[in-house]
MARBA-3410 file (N, C-alpha, C, O; in Angstrom, 1 decimal):
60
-3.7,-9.4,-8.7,-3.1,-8.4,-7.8,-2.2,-9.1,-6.8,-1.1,-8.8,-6.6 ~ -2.7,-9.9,-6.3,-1.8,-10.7,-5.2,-1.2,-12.0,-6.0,-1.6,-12.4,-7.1 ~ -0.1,-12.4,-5.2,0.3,-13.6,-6.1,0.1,-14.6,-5.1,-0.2,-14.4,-3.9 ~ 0.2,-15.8,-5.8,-0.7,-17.0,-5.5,0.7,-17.6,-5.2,1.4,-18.0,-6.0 ~ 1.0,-17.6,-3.2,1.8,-18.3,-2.9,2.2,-19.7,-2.9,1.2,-20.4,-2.7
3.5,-20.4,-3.1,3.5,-21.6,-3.3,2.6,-22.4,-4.8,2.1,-23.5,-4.9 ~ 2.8,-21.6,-5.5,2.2,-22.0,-6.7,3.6,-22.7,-7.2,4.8,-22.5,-6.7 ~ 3.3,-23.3,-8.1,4.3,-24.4,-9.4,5.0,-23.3,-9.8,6.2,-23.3,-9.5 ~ 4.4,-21.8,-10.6,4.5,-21.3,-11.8,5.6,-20.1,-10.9,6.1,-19.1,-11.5 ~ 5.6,-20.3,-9.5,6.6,-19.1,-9.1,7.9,-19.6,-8.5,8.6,-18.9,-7.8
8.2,-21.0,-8.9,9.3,-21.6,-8.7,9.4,-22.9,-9.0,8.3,-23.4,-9.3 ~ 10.6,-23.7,-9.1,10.3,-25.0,-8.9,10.8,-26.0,-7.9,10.5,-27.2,-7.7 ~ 11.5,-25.1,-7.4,11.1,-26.0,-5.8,10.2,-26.0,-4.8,9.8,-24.9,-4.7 ~ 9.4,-27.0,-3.7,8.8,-26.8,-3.1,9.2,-26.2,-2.2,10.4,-26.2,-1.9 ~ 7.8,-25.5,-1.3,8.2,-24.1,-0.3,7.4,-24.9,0.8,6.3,-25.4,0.8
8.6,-24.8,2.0,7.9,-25.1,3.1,7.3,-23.6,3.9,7.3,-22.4,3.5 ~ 6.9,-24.4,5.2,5.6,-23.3,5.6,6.4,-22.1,6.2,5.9,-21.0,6.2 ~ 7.9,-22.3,7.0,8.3,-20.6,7.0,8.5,-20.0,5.9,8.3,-18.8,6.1 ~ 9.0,-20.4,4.5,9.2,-19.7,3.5,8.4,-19.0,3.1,8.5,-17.8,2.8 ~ 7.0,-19.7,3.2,6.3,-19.5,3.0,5.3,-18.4,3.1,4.6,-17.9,2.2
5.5,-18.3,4.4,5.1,-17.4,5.5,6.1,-15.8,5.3,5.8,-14.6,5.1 ~ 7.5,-16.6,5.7,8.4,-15.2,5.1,8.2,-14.4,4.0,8.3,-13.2,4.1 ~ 7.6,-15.1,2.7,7.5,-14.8,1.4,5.9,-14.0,1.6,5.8,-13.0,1.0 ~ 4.9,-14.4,2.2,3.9,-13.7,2.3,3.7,-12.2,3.3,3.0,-11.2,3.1 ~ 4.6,-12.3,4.4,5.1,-11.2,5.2,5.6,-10.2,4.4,5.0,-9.1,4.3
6.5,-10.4,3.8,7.4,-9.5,3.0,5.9,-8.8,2.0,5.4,-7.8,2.3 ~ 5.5,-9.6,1.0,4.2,-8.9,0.5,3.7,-8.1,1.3,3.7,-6.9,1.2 ~ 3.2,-8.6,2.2,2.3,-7.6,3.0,2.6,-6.6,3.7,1.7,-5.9,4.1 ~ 4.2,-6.3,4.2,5.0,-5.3,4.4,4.9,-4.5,3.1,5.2,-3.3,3.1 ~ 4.6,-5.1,2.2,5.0,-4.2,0.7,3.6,-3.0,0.7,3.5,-1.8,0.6
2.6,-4.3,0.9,1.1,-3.9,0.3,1.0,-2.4,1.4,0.5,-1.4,1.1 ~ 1.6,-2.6,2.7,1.0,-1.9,4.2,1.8,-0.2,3.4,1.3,0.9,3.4 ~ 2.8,-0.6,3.1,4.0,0.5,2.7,3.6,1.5,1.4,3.8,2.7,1.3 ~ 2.9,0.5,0.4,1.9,1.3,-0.2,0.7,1.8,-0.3,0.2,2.4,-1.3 ~ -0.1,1.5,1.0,-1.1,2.1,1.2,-0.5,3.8,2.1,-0.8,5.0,1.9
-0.1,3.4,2.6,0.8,4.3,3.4,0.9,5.6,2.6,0.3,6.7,2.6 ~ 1.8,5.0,1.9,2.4,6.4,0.8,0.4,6.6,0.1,-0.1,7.7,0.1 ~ -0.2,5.9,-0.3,-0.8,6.5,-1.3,-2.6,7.0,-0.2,-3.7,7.2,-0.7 ~ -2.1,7.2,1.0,-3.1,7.8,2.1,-2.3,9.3,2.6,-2.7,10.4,2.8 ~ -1.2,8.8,2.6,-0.4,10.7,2.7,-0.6,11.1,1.4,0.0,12.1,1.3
-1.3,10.9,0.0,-1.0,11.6,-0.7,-2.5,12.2,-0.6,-2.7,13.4,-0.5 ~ -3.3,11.3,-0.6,-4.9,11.3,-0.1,-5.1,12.2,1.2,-6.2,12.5,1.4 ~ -4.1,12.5,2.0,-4.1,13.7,3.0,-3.9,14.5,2.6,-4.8,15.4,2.7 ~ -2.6,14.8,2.0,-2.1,16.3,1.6,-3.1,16.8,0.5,-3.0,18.0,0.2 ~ -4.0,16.1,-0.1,-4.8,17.2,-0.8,-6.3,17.3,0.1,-7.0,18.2,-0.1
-6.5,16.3,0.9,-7.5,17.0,1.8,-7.2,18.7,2.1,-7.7,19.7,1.8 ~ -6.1,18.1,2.8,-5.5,19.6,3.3,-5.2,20.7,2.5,-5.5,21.8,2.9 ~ -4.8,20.6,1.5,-4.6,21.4,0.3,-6.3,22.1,0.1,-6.7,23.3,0.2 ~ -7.0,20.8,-0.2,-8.4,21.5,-1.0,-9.1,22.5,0.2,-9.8,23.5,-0.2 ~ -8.9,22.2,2.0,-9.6,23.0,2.8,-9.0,24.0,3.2,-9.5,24.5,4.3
-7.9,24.6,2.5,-6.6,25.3,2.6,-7.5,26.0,1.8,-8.4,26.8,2.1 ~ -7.3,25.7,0.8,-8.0,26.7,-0.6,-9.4,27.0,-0.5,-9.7,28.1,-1.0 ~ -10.5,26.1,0.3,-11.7,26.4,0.3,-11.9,27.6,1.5,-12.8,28.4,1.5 ~ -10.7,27.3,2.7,-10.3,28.1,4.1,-9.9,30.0,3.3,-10.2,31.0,3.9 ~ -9.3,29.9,2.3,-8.6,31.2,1.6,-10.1,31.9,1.2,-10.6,33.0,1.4
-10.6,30.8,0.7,-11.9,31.8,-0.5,-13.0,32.3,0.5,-13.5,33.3,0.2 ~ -13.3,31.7,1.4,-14.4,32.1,2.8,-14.0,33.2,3.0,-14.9,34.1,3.0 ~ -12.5,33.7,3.3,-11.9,34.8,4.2,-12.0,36.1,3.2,-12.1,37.2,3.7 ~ -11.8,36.1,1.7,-11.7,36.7,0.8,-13.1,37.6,-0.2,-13.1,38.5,-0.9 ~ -14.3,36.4,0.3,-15.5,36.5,-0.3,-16.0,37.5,0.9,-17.2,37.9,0.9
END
């Protein structure tokens, strides 16, 4: 799941330590950006399912 910074097999030049750092930033901006999106999605059906469970209380 994560890639193995400064490895041989993801370049062949050697990476110094801001690249380095840049190149691991940017991942972790990635990783933050997709948790993000897949916690609003994990909300809106909270909300959805207590919406629907909120409808059937009022109805029963």
């Amino acid at each position: 799941m994560f890639p193995f910074f400064g490895m041989p097999c993801w370049g062949t030049e050697p990476m110094n330590q801001r690249s380095y750092q840049e190149r691991k930033l940017r991942f972790m901006k990635w990783v933050r950006d997709d948790l993000e999106t897949r916690l609003a999605g994990v909300n809106a059906t909270i909300a959805t399912l207590e919406r629907q469970l909120g409808n059937e209380e009022t109805t029963v």
